[in-house]
C-alpha positions as CSV (number, residue, x, y, z in Angstrom):
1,X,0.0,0.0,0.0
2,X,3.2,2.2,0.8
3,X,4.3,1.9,-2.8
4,X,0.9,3.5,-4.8
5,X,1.4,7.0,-3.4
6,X,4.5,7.7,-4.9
7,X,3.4,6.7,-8.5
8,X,1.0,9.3,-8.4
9,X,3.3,11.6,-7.4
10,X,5.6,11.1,-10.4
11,X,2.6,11.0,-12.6
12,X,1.6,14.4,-11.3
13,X,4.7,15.9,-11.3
14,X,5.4,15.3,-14.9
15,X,1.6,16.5,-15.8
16,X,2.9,19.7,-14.1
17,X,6.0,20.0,-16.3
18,X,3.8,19.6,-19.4
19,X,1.4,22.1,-18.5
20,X,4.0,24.8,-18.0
21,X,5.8,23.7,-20.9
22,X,2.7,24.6,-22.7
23,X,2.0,27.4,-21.4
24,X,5.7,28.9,-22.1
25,X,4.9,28.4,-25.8
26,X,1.8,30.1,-25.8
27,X,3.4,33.3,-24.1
28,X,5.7,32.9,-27.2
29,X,3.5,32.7,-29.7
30,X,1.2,35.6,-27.8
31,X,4.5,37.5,-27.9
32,X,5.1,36.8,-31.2
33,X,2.0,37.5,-32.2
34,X,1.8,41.2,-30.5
35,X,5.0,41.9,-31.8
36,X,3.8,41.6,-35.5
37,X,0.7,43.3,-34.6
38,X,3.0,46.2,-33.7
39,X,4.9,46.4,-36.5
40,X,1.8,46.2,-38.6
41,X,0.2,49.1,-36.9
42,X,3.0,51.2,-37.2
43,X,3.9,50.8,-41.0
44,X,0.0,51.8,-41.3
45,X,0.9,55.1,-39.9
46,X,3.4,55.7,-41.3
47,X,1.8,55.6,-44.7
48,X,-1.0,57.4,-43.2
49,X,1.2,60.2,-42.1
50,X,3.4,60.0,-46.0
51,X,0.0,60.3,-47.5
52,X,-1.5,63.2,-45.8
53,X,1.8,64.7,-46.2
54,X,1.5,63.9,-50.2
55,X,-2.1,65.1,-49.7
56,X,-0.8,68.1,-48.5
57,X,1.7,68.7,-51.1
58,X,-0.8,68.5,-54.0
59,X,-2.8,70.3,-52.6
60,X,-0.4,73.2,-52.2
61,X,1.4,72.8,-55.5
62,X,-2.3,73.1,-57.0
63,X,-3.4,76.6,-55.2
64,X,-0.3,78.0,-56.4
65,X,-0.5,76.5,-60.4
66,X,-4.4,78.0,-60.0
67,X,-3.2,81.2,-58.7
68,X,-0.9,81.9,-61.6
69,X,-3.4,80.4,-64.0
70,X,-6.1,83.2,-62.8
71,X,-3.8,85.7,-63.3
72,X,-3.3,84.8,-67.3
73,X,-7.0,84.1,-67.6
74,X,-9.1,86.2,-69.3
75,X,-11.3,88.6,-67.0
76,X,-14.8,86.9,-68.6
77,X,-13.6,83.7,-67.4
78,X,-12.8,84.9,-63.8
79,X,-15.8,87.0,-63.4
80,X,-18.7,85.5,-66.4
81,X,-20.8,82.8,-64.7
82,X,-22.7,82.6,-67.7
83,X,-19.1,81.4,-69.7
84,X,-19.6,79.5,-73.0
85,X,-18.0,76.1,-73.9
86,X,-17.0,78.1,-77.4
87,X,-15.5,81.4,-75.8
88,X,-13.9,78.9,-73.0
89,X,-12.4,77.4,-76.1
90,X,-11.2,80.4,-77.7
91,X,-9.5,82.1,-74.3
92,X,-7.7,78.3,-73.8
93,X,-6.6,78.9,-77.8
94,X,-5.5,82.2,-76.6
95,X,-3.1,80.9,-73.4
96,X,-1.7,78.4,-75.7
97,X,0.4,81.3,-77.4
98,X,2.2,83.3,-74.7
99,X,2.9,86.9,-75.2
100,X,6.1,88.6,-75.3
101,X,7.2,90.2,-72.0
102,X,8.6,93.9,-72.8
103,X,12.2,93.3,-73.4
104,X,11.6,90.8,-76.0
105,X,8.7,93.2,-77.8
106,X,11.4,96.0,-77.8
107,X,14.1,93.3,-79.6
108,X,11.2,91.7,-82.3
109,X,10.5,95.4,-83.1
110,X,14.0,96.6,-83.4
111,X,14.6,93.0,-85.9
112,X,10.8,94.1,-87.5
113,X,12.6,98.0,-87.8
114,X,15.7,97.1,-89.3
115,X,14.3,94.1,-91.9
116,X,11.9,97.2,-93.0
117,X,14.3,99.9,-93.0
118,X,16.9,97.6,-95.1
119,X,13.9,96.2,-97.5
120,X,12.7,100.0,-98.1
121,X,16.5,102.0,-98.7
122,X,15.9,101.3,-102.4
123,X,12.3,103.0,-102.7
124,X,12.9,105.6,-100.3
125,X,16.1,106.8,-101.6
126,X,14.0,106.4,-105.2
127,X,10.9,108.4,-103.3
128,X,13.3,111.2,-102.1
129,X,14.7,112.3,-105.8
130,X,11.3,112.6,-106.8
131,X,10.5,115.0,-104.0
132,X,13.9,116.9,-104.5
133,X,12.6,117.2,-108.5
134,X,9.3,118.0,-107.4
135,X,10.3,120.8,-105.0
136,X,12.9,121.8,-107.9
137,X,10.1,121.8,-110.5
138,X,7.8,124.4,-107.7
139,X,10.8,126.7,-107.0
140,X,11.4,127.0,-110.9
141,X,7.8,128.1,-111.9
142,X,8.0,130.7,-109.0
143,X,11.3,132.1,-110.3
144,X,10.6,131.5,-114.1
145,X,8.6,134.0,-116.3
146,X,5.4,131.5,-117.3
147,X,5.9,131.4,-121.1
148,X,2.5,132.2,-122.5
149,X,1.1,130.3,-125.1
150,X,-1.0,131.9,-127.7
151,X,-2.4,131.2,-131.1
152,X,-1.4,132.1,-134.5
153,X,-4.2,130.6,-137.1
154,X,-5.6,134.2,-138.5
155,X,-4.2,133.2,-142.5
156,X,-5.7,133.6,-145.8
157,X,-8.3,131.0,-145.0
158,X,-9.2,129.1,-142.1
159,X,-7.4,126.5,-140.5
160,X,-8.3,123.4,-140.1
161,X,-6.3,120.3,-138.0
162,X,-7.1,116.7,-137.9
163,X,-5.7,114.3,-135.1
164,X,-5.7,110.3,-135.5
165,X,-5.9,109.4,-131.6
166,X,-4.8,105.8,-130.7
167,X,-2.1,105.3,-132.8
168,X,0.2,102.5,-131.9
169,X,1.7,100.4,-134.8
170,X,3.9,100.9,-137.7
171,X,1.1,100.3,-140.0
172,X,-1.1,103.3,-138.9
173,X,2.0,105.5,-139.2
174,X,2.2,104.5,-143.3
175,X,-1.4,104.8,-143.6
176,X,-1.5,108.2,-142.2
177,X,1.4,109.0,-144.4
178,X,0.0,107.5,-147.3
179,X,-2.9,109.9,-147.2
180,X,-0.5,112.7,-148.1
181,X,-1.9,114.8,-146.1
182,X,-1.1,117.2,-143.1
183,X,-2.3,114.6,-140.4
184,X,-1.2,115.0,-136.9
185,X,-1.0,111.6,-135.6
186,X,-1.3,111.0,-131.8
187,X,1.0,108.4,-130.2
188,X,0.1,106.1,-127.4
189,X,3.0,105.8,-124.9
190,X,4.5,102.1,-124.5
191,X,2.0,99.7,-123.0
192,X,1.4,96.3,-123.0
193,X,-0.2,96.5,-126.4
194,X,2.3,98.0,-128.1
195,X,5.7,98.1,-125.7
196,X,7.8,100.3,-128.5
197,X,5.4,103.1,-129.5
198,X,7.7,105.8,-128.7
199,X,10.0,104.6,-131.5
200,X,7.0,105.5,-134.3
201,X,7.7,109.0,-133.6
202,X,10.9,109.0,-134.9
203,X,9.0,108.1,-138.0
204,X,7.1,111.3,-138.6
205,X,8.4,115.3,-138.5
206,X,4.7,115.8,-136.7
207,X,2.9,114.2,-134.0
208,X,1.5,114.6,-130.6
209,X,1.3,112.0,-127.6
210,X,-2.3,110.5,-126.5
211,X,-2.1,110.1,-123.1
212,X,-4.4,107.9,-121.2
213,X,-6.1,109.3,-118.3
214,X,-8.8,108.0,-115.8
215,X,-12.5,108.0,-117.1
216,X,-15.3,106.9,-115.6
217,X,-15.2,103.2,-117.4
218,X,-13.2,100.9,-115.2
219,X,-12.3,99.1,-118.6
220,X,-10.3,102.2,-120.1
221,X,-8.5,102.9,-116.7
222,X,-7.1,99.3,-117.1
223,X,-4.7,100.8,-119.7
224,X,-1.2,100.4,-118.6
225,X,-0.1,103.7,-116.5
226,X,-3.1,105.4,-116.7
227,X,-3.1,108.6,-114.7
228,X,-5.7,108.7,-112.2
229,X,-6.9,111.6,-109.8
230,X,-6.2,109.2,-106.6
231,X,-2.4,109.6,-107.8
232,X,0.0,111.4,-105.2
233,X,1.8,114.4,-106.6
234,X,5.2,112.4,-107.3
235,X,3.5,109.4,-108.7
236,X,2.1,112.6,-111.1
237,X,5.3,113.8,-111.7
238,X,6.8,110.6,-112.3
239,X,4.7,109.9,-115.4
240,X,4.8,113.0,-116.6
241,X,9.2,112.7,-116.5
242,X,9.1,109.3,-118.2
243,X,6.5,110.6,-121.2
244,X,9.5,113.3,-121.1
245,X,12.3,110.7,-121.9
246,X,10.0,108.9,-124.1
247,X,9.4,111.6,-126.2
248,X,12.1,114.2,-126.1
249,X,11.3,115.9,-129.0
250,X,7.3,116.3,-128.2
251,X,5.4,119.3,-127.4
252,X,1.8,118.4,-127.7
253,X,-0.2,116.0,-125.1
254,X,-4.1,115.3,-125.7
255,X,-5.9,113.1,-123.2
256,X,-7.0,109.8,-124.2
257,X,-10.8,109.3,-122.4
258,X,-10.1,111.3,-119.1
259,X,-13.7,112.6,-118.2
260,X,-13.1,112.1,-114.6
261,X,-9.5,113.1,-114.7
262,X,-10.2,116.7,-116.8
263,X,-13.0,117.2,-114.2
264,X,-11.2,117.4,-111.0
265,X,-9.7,120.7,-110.9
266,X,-7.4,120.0,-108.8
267,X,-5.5,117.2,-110.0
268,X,-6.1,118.5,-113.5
269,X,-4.3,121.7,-112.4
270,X,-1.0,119.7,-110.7
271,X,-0.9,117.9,-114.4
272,X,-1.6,121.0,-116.3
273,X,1.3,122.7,-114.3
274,X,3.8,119.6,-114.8
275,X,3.2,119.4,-118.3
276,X,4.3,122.9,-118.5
277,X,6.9,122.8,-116.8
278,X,8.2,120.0,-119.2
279,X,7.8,122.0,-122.4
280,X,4.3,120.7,-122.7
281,X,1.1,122.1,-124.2
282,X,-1.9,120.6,-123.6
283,X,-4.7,119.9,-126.2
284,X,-8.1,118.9,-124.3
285,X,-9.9,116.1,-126.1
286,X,-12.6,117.4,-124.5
287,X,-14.1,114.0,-123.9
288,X,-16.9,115.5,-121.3
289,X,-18.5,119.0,-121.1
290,X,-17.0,118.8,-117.3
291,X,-13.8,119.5,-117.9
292,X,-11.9,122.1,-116.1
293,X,-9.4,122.4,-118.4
294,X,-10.6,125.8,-120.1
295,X,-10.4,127.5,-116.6
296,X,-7.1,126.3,-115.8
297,X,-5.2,127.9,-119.4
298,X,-7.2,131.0,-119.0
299,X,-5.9,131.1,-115.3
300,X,-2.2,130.3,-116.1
301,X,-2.4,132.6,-119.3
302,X,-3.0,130.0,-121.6
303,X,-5.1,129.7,-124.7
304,X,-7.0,127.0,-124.7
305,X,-7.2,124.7,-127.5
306,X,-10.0,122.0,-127.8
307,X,-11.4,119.4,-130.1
308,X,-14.6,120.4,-131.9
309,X,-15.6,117.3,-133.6
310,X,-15.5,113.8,-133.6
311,X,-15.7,112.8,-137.0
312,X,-15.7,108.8,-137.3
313,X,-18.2,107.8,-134.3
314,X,-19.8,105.6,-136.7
315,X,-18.0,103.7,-139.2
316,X,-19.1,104.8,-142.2
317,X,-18.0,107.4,-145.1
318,X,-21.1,109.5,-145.3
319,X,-21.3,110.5,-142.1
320,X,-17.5,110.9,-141.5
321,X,-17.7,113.5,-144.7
322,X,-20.4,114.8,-142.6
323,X,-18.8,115.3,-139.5
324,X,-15.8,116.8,-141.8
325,X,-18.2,119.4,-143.1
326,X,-18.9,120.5,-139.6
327,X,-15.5,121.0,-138.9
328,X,-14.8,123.0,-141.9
329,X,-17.9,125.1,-140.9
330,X,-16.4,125.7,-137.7
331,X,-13.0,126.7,-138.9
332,X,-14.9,129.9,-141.3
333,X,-16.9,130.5,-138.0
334,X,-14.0,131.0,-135.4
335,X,-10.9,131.3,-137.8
336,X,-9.7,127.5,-137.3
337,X,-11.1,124.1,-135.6
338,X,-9.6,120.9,-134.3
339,X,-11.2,117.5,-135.7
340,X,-10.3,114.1,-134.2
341,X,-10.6,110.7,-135.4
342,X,-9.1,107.5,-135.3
343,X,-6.9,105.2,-137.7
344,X,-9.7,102.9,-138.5
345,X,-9.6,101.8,-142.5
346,X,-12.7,103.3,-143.1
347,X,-11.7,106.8,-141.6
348,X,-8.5,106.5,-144.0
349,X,-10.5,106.0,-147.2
350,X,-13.0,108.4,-145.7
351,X,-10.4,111.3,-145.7
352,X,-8.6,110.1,-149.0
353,X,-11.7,111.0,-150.7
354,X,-12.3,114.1,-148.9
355,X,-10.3,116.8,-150.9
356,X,-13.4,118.4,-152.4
357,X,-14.7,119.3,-148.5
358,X,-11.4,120.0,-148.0
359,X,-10.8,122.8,-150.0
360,X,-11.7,126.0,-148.3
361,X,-9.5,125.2,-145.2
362,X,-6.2,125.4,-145.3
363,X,-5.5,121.4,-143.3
364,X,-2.7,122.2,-140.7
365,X,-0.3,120.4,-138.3
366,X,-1.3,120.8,-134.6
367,X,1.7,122.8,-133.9
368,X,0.8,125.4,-137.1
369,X,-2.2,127.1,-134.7
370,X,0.1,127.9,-132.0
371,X,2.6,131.1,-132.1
372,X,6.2,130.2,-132.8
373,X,8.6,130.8,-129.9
């Protein structure tokens, strides 16, 4: 009986060691456990914390991109609350393209200055011998006696000139000549028609230069150099130099078309006065009953000469013997006339066939009306 008691004793000494055996590895795995907890818990704030710093950042970064933004936006954007998708479009077009600050406006304009001042030398420098001629060609007519010009027709009979306007080829020179009779012909100036004109008047002793001027149908101004009333005074004086050089043996000038050119009195007047002052005399076409021309000679102390018939409006002999009949009649009326037609065939065979009509006038160059200086 002695010997049972001690085998429980053994048996409940070694349950004991088990059980705290056990419960040392719990602890560990409780520590273990915490411990991982822990470390969980504190990676989570520190990505908290990284993130509301982040958050913060952004947030920052964005109030002072918006800030600068406003301050390039367009006032209708900042202040419209009605703002529409299309002008929202057009202000964002606008921001794409940023504007110059000062200093670089100041370089692109002195670049822009110089690129223009470089590309214009030529035509300035051009611009400023025309002014010096022009102010050259004022001072001269203020110092210069004004050489009168004055008529000298008063003969046995009465004088009678025919002009053939238009003239332009070689062929309407012979023609004329061919008539053998004293014809003035009138001589375009070079244009795109005809680029040697000029030369036909070394072809005749006699001859005067048509010169086209601004009417009131678009399709005559198209004429190469027309002078028109919207011309500056050098552009004026320009033409006028050239028809010098062109023709420097001419003296007369009669206006081809030109009833809104003879009508303005002013521009007429600049013309009138640079003609002059070229050794010109002017013949008016008289092309409208407007023209201003008539004042002007009387006011510089001019004759003034003008045409007094048309004779070939229509194409046909009859009436271009009639309109010659006129003419004569005007010539015994007033002591001469000025006729005009143009170098159509029919108006050559028209005045070949003429004599009889012809022969109380005495048929006259332009130049033989005007007093010999």
């Amino acid at each position: 009986m002695a010997t049972q008691p001690k085998k429980n004793t053994t048996k409940t000494s070694s349950k004991k060691k088990s059980t705290s055996s056990q419960k040392t590895v719990t602890k560990k795995k409780v520590s273990k456990k915490q411990k991982s907890k822990k470390n969980s818990s504190l990676k989570k704030n520190i990505f908290i914390i990284f993130g509301i710093l982040l958050t913060f950042l952004l947030i920052m970064l964005g109030y002072f991109l918006g800030k600068n933004e406003r301050k390039t936006l367009p006032k209708s954007v900042i202040h419209n609350a009605h703002y529409s998708t299309k002008a929202l479009l057009d202000d964002l077009a606008q921001l794409k393209v940023k504007k110059p600050q000062k200093e670089e406006k100041k370089k692109l304009k002195k670049v822009v200055f110089k690129a223009k001042e470089k590309s214009e030398k030529p035509f300035l420098e051009e611009r400023g011998k025309t002014q010096n001629v022009m102010t050259k060609h004022k001072e001269k007519l203020k110092q210069k006696k004004r050489k009168h010009i004055a008529l000298a027709y008063r003969g046995k009979k009465p004088r009678l000139v025919i002009i053939i306007d238009d003239v332009h080829t070689k062929g309407q020179i012979e023609a004329i000549k061919n008539l053998g009779l004293k014809i003035t012909p009138s001589i375009f100036p070079p244009y795109t028609l005809a680029e040697h004109s000029d030369l036909l008047a070394k072809q005749v002793s006699h001859y005067m230069i048509h010169l086209p001027m601004e009417s009131g149908n678009k399709q005559f101004n198209r004429q190469t150099k027309t002078l028109m009333t919207t011309f500056s005074d050098e552009q004026m004086l320009d033409r006028v130099i050239e028809i010098r050089k062109l023709f420097p043996n001419a003296k007369y000038v009669n206006n081809h078309t030109g009833s809104v050119f003879t009508s303005n009195y002013k521009e007429m007047k600049k013309l009138y006065i640079a003609l002059k002052l070229e050794g010109f005399v002017f013949v008016d076409s008289f092309t409208v009953a407007t023209s201003k021309v008539n004042h002007i000679a009387h006011e510089l102390g001019d004759v003034y000469v003008r045409r007094d018939i048309f004779i070939d409006n229509k194409h046909t002999i009859p009436y271009i013997h009639h309109q010659l009949q006129l003419a004569v009649a005007k010539a015994k009326k007033k002591g001469y006339a000025i006729a005009i037609g143009h170098p159509h065939k029919i108006t050559m065979q028209a005045l070949a066939s003429a004599k009889q009509i012809l022969k109380d006038v005495e048929l006259v160059y332009i130049d033989d009306i005007y007093r010999r200086k």
